[in-house]
Biopython code that builds the backbone (N, CA, C, O; Angstrom):
import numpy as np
from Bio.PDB.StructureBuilder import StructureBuilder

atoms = [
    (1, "UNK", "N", (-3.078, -39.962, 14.617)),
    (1, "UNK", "CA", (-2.520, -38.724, 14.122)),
    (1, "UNK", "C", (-1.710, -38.045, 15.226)),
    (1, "UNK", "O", (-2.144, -38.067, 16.378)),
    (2, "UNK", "N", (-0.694, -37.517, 14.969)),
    (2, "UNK", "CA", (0.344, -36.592, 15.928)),
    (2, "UNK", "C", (0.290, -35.532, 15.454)),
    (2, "UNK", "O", (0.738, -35.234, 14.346)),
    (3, "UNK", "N", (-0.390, -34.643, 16.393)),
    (3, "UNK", "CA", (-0.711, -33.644, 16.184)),
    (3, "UNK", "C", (0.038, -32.495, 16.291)),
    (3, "UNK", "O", (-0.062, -31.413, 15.712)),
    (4, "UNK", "N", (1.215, -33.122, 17.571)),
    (4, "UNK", "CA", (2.651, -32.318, 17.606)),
    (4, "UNK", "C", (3.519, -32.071, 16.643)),
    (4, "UNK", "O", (4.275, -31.107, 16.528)),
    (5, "UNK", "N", (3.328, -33.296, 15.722)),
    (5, "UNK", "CA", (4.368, -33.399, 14.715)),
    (5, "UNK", "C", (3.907, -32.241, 13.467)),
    (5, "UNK", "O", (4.499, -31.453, 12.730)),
    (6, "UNK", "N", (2.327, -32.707, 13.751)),
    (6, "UNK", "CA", (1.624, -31.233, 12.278)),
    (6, "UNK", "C", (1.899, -29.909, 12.570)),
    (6, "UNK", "O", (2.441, -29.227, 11.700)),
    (7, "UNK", "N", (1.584, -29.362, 13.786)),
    (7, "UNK", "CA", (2.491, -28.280, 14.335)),
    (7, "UNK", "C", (3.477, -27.398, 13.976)),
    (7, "UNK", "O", (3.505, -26.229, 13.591)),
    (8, "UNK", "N", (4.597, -28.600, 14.289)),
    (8, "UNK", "CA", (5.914, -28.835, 13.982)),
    (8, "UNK", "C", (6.258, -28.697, 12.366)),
    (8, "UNK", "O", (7.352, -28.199, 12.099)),
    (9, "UNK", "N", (5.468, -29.072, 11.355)),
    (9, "UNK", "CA", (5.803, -29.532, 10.167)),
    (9, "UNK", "C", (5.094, -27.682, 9.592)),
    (9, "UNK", "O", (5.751, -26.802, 9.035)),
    (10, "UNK", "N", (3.588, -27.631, 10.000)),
    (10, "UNK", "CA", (3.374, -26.112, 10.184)),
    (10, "UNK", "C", (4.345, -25.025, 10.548)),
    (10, "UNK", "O", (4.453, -24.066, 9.785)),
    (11, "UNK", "N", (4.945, -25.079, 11.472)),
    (11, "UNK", "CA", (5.267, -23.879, 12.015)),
    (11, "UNK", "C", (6.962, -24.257, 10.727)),
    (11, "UNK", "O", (7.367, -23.136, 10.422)),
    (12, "UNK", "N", (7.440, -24.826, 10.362)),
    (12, "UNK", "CA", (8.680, -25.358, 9.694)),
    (12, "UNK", "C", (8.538, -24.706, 8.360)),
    (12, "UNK", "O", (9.451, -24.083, 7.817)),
    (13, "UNK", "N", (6.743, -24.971, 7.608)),
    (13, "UNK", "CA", (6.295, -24.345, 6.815)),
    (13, "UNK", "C", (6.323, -23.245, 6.599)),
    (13, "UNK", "O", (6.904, -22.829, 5.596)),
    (14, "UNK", "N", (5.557, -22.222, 7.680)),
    (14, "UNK", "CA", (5.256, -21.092, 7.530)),
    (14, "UNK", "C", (6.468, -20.088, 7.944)),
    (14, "UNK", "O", (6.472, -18.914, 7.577)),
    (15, "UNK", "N", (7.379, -20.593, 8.652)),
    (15, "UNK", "CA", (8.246, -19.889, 8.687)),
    (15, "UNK", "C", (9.553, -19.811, 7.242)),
    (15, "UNK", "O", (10.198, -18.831, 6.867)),
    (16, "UNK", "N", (9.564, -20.866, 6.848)),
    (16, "UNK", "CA", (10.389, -21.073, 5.192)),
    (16, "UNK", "C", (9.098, -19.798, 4.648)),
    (16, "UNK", "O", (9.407, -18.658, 4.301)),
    (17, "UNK", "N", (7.859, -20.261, 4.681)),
    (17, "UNK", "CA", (7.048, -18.851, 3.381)),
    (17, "UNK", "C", (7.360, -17.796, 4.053)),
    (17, "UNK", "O", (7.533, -16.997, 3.133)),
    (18, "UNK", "N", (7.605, -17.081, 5.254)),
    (18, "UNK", "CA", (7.979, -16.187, 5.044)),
    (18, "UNK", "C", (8.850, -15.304, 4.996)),
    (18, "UNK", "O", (8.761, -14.091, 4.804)),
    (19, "UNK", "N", (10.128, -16.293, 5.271)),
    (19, "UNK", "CA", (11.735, -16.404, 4.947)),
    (19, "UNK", "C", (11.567, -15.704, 3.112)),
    (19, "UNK", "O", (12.189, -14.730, 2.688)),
    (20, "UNK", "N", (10.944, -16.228, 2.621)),
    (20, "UNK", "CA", (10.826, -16.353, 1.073)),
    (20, "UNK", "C", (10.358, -14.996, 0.509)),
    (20, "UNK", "O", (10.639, -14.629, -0.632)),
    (21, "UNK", "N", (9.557, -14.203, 1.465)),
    (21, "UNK", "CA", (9.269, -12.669, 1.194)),
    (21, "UNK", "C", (9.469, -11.430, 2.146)),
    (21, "UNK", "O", (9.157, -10.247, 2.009)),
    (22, "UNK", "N", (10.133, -12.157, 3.217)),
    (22, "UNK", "CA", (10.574, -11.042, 3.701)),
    (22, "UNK", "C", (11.970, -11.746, 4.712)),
    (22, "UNK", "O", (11.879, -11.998, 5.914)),
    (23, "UNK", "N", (13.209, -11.959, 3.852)),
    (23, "UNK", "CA", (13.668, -12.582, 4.559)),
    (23, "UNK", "C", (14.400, -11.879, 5.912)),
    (23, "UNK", "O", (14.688, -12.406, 6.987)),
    (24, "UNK", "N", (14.596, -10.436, 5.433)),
    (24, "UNK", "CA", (15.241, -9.389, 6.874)),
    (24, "UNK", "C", (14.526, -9.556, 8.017)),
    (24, "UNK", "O", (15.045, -9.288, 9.100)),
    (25, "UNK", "N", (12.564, -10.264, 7.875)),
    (25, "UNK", "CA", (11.755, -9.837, 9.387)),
    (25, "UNK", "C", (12.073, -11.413, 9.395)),
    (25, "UNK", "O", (11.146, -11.859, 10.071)),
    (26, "UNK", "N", (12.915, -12.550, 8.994)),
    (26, "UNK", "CA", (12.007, -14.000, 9.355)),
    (26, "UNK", "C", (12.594, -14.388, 10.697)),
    (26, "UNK", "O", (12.507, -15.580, 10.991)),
    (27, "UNK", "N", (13.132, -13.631, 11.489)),
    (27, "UNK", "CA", (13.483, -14.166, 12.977)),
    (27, "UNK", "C", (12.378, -13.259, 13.774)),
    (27, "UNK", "O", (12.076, -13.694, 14.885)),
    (28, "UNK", "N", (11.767, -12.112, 13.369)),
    (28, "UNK", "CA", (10.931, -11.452, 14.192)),
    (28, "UNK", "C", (9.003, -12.640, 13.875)),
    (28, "UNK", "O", (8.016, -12.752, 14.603)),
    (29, "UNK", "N", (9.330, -13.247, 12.481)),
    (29, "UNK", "CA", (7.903, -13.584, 12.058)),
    (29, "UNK", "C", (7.777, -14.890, 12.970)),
    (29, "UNK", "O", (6.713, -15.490, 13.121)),
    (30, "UNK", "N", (9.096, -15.291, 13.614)),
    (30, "UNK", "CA", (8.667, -16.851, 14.504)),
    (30, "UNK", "C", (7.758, -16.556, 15.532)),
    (30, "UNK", "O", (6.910, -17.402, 15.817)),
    (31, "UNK", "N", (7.812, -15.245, 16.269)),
    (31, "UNK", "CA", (7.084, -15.043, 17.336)),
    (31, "UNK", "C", (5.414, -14.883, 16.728)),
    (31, "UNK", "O", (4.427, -15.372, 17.278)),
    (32, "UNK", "N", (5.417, -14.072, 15.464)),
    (32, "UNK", "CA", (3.919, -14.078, 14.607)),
    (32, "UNK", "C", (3.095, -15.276, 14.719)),
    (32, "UNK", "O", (1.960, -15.450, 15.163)),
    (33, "UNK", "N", (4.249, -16.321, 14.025)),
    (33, "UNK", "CA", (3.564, -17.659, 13.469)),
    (33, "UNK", "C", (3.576, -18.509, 14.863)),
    (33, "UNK", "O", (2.938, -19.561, 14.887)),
    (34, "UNK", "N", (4.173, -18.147, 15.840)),
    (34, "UNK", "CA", (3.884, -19.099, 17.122)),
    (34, "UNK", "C", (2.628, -18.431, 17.795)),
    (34, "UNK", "O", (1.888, -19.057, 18.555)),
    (35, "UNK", "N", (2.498, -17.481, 17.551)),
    (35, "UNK", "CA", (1.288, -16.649, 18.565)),
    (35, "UNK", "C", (-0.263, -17.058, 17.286)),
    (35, "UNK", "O", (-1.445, -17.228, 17.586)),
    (36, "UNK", "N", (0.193, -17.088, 16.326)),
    (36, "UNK", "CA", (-0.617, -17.559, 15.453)),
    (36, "UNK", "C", (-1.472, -18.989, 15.586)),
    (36, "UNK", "O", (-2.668, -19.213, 15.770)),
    (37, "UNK", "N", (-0.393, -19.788, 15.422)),
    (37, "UNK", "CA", (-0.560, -21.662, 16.234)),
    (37, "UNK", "C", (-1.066, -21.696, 17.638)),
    (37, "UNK", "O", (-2.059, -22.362, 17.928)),
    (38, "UNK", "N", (-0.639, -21.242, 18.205)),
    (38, "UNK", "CA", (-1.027, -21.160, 20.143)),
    (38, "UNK", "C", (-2.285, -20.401, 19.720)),
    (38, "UNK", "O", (-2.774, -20.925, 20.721)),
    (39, "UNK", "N", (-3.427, -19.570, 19.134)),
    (39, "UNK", "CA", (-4.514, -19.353, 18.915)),
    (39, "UNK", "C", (-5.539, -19.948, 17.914)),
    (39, "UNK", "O", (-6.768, -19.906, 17.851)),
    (40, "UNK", "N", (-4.538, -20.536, 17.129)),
    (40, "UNK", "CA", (-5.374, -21.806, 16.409)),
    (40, "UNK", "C", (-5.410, -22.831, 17.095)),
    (40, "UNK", "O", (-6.515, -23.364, 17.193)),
    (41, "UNK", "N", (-4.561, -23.294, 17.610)),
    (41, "UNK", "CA", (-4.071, -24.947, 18.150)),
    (41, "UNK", "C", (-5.039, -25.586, 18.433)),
    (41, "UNK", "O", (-5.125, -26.763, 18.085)),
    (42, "UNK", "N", (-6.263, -24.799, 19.321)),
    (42, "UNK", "CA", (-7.330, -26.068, 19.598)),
    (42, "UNK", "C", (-7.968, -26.289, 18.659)),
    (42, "UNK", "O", (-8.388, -27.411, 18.377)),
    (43, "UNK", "N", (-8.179, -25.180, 17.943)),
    (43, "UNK", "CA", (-9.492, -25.584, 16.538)),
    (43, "UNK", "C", (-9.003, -26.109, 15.493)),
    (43, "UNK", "O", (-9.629, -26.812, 14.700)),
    (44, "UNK", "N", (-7.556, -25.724, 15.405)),
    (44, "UNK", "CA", (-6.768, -26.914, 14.048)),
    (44, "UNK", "C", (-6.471, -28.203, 14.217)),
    (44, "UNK", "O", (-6.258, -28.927, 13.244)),
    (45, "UNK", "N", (-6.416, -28.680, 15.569)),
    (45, "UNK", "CA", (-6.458, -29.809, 16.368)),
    (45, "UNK", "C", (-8.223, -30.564, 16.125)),
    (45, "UNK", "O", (-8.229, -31.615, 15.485)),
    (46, "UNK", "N", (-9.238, -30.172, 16.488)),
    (46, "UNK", "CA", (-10.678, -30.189, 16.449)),
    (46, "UNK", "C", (-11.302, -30.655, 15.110)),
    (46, "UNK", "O", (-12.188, -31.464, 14.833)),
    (47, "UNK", "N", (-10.210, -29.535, 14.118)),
    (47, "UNK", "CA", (-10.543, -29.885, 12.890)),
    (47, "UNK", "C", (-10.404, -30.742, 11.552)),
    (47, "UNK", "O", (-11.113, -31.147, 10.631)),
    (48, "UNK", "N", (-8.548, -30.800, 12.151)),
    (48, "UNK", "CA", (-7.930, -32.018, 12.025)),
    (48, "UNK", "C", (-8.352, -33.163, 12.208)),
    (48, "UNK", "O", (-8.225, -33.932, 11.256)),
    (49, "UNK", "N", (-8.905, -33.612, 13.290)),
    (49, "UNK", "CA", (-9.493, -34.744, 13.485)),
    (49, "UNK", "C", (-10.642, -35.104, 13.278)),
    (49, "UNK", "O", (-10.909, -36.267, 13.580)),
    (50, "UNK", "N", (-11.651, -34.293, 12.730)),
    (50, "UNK", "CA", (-12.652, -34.204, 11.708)),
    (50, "UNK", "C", (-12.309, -34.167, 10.178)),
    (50, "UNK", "O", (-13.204, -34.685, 9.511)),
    (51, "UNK", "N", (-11.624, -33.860, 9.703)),
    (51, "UNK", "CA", (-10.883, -34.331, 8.261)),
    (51, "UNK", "C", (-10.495, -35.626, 8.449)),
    (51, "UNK", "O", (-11.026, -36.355, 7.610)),
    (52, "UNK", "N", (-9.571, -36.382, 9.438)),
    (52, "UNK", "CA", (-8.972, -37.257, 9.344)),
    (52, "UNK", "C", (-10.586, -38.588, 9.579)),
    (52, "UNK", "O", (-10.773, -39.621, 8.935)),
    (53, "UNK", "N", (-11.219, -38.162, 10.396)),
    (53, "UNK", "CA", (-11.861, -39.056, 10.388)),
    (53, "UNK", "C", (-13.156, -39.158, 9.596)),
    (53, "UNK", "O", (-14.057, -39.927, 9.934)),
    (54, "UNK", "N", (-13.233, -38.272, 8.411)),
    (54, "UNK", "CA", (-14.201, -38.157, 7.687)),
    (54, "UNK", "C", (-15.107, -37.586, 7.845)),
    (54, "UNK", "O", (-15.975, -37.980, 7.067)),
    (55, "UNK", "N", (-15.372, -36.960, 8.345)),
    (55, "UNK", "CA", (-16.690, -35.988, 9.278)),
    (55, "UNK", "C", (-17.044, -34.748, 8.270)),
    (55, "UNK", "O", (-18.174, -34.456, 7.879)),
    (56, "UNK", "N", (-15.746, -34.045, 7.921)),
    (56, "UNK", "CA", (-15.753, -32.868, 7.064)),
    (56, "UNK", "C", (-14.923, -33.201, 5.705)),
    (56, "UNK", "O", (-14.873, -34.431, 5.676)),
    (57, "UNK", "N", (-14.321, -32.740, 4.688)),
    (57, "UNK", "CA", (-14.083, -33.152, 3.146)),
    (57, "UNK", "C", (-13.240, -31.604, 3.630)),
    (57, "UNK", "O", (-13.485, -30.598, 4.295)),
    (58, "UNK", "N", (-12.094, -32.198, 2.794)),
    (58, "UNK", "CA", (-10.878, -31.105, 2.443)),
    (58, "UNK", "C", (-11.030, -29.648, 2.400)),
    (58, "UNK", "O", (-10.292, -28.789, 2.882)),
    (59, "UNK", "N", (-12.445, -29.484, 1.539)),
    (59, "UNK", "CA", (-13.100, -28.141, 1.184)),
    (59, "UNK", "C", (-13.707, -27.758, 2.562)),
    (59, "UNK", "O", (-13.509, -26.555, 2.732)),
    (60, "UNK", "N", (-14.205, -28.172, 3.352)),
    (60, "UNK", "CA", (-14.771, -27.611, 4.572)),
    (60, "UNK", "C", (-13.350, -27.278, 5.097)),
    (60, "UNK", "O", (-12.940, -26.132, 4.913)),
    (61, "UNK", "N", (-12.691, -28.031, 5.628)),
    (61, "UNK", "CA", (-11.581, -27.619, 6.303)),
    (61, "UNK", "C", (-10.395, -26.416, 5.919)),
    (61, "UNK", "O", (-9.405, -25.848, 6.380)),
    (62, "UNK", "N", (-11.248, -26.484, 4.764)),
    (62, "UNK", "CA", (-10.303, -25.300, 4.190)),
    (62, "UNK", "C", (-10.589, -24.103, 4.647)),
    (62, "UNK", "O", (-9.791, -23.215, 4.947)),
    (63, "UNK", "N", (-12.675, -24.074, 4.740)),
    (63, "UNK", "CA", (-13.010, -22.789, 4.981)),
    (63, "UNK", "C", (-12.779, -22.556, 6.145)),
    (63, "UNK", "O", (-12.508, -21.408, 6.497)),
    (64, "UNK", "N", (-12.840, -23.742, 7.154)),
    (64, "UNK", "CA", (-12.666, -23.333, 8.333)),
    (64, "UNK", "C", (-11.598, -22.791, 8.979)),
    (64, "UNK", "O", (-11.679, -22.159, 10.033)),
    (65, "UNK", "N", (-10.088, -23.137, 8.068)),
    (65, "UNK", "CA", (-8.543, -22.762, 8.421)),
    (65, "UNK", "C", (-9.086, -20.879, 7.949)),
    (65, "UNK", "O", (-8.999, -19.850, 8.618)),
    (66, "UNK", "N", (-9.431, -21.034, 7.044)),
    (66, "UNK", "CA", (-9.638, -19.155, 6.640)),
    (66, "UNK", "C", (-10.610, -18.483, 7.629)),
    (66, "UNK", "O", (-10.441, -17.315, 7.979)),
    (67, "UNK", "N", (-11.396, -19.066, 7.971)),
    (67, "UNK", "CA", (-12.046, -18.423, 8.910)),
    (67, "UNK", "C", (-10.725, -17.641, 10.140)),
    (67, "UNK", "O", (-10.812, -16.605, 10.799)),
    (68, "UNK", "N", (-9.766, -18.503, 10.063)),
    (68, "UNK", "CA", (-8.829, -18.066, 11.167)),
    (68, "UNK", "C", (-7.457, -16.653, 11.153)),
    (68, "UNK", "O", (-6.570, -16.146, 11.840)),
    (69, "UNK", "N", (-8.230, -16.569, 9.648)),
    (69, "UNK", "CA", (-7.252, -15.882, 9.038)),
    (69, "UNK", "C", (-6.989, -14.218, 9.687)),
    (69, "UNK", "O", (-5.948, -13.563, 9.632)),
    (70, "UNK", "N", (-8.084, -13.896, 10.190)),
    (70, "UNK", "CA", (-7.984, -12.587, 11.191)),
    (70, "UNK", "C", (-7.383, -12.659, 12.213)),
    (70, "UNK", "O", (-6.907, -11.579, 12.562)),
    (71, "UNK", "N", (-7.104, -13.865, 13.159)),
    (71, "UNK", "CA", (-6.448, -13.961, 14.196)),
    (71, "UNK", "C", (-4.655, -13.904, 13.889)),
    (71, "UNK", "O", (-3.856, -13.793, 14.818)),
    (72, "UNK", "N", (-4.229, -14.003, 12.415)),
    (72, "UNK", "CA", (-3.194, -13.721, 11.845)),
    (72, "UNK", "C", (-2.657, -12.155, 12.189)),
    (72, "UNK", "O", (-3.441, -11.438, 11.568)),
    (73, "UNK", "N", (-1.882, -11.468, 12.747)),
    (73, "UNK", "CA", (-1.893, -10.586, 13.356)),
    (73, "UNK", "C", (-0.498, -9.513, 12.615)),
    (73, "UNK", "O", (-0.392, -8.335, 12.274)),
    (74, "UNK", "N", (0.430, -10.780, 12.634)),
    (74, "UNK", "CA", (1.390, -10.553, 12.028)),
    (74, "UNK", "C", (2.186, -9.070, 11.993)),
    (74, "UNK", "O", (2.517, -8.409, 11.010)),
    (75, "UNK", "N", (2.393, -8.758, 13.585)),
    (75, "UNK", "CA", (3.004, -7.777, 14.216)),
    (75, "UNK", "C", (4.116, -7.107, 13.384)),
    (75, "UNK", "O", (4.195, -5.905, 13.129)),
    (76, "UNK", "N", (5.089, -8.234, 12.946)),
    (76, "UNK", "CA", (6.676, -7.841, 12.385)),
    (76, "UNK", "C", (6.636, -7.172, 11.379)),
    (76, "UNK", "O", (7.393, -6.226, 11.160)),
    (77, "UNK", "N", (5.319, -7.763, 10.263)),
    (77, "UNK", "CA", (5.124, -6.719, 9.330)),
    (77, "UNK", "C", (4.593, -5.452, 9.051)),
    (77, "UNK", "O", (4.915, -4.601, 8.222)),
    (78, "UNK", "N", (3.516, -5.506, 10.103)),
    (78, "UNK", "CA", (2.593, -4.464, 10.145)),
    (78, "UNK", "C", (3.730, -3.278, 11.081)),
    (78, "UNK", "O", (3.794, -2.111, 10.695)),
    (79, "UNK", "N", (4.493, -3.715, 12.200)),
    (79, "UNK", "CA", (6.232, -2.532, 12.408)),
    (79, "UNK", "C", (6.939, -2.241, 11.280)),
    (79, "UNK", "O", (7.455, -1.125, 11.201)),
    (80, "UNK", "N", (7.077, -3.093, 10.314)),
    (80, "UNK", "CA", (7.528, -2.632, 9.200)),
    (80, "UNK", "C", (7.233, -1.934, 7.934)),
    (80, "UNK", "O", (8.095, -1.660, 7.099)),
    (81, "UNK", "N", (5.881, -1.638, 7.819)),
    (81, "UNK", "CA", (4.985, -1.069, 7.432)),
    (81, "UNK", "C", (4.919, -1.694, 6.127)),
    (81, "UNK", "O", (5.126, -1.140, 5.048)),
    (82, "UNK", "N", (4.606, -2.920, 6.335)),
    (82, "UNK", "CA", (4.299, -3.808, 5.171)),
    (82, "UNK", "C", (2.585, -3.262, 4.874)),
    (82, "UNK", "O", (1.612, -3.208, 5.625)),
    (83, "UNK", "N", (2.775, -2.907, 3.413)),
    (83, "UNK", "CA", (0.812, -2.796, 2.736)),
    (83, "UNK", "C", (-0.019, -3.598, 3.274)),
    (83, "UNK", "O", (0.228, -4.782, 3.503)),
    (84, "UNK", "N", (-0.969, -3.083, 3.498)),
    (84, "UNK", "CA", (-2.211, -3.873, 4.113)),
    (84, "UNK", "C", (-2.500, -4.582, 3.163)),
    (84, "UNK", "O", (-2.886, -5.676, 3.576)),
    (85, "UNK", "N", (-2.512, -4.484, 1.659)),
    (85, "UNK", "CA", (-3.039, -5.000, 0.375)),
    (85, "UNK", "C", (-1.878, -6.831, 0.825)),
    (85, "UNK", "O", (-2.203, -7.913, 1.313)),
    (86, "UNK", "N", (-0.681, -6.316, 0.361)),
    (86, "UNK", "CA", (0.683, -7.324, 0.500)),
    (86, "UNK", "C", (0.199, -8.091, 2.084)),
    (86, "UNK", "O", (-0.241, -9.214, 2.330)),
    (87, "UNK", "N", (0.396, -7.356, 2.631)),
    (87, "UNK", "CA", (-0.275, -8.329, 3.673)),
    (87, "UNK", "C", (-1.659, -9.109, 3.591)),
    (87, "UNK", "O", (-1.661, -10.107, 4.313)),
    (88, "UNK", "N", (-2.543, -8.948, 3.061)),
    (88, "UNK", "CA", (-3.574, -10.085, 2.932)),
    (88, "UNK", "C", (-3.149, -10.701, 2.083)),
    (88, "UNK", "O", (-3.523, -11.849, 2.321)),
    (89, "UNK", "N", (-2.364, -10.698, 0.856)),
    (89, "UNK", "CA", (-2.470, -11.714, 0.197)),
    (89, "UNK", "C", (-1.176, -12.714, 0.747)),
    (89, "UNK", "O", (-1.091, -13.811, 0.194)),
    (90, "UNK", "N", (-0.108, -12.359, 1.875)),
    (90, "UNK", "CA", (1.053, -13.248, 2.498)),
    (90, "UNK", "C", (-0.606, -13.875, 3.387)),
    (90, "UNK", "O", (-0.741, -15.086, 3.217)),
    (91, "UNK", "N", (-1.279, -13.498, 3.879)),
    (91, "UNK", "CA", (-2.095, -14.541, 4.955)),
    (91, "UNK", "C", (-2.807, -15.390, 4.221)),
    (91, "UNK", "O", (-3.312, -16.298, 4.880)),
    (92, "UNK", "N", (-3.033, -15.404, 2.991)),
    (92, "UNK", "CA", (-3.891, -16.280, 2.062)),
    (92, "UNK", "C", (-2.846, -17.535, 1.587)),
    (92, "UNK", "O", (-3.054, -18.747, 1.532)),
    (93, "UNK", "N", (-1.603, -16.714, 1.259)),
    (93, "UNK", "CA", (-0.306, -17.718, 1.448)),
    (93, "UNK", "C", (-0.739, -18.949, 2.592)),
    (93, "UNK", "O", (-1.171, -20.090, 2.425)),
    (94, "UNK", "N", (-0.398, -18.125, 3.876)),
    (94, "UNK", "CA", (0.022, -18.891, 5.013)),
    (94, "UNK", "C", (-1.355, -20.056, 4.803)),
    (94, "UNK", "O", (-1.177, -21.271, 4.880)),
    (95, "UNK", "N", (-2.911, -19.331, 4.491)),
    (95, "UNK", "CA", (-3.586, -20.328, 4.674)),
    (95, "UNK", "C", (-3.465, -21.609, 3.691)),
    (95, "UNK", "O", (-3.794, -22.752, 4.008)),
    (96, "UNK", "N", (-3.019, -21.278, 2.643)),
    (96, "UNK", "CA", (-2.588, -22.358, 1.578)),
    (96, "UNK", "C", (-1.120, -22.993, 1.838)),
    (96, "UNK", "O", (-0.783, -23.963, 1.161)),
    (97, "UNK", "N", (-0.307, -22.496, 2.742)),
    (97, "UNK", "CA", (0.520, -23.269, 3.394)),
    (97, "UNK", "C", (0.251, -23.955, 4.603)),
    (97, "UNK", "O", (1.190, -24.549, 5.134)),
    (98, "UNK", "N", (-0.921, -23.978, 5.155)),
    (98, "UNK", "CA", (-1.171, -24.854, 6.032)),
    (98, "UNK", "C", (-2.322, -25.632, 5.734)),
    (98, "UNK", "O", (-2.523, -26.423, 6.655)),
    (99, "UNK", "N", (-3.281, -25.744, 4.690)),
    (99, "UNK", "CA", (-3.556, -26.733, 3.596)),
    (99, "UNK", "C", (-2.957, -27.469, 3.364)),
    (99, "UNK", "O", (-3.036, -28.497, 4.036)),
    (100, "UNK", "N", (-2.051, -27.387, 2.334)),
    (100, "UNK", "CA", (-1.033, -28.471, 2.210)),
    (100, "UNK", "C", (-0.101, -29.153, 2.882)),
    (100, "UNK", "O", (0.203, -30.307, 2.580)),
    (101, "UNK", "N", (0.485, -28.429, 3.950)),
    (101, "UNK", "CA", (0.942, -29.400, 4.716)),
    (101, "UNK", "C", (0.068, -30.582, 5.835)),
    (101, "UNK", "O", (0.522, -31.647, 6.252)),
    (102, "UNK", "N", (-1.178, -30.029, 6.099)),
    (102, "UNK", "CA", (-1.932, -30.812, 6.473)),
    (102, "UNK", "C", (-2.480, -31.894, 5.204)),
    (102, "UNK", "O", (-2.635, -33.094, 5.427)),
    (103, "UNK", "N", (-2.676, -31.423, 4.191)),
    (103, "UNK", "CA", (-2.871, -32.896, 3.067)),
    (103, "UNK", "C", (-1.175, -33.697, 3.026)),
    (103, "UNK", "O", (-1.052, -34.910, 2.854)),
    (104, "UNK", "N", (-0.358, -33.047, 3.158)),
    (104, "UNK", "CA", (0.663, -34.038, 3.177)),
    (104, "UNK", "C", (1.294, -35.018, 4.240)),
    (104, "UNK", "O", (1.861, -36.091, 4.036)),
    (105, "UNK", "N", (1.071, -34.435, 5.303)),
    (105, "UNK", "CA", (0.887, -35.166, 6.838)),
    (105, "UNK", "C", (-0.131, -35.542, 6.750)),
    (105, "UNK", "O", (0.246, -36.470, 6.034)),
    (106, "UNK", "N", (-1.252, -35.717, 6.821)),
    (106, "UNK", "CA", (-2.634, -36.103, 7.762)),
    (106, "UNK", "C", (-2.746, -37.008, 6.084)),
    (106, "UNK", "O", (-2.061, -38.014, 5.905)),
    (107, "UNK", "N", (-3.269, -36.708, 5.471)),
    (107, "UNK", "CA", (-3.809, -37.366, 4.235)),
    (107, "UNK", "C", (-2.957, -38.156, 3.269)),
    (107, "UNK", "O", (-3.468, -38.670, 2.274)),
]
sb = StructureBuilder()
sb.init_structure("model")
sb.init_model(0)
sb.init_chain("A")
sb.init_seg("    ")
for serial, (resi, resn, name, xyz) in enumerate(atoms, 1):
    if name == "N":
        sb.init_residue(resn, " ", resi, " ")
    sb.init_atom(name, np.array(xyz, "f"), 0.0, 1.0, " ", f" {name:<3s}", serial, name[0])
structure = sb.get_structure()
């Protein structure tokens, strides 16, 4: 598994979702979603390779990506005074955008 490349295919992801709802902040949201990855990276890495090698089932890994979902911080919106409501449900996004791109790379 290349783990650079999931990253890569992540951060490609999450920046198109949030091109898609807020497209005026999506050059301020790269710095979000990179500070986002650089605080996941070891445990999506950890966990990744426990999905891939059978250890955990899709559904664990799922809970465990949400578990991460507070470290989502998402500065650009919260300056813009995006709803706290609208904002949890864009981080439930992001976590179902990095679900699937990990079932489509890795799996």
């Amino acid at each position: 598994m290349d783990f650079e490349a999931l990253l890569k295919e992540l951060k490609i992801g999450l920046v198109q979702l949030f091109g898609e709802k807020w497209e005026d902040l999506k050059g301020e949201s790269k710095k979000d979603i990179d500070q986002f990855l650089n605080d996941s990276k070891d445990k999506l890495k950890r966990w990744t390779e426990l999905l891939v090698n059978g250890d955990i089932d899709l559904e664990d890994y799922e809970w465990l990506v949400k578990s991460q979902k507070d470290l989502m911080l998402m500065q650009a919106l919260n300056s813009a005074g995006v709803h706290k409501i609208s904002l949890g449900h864009f981080k439930n996004k992001v976590i179902k955008t990095v679900i699937d791109v990990v079932k489509i790379v890795v799996l």
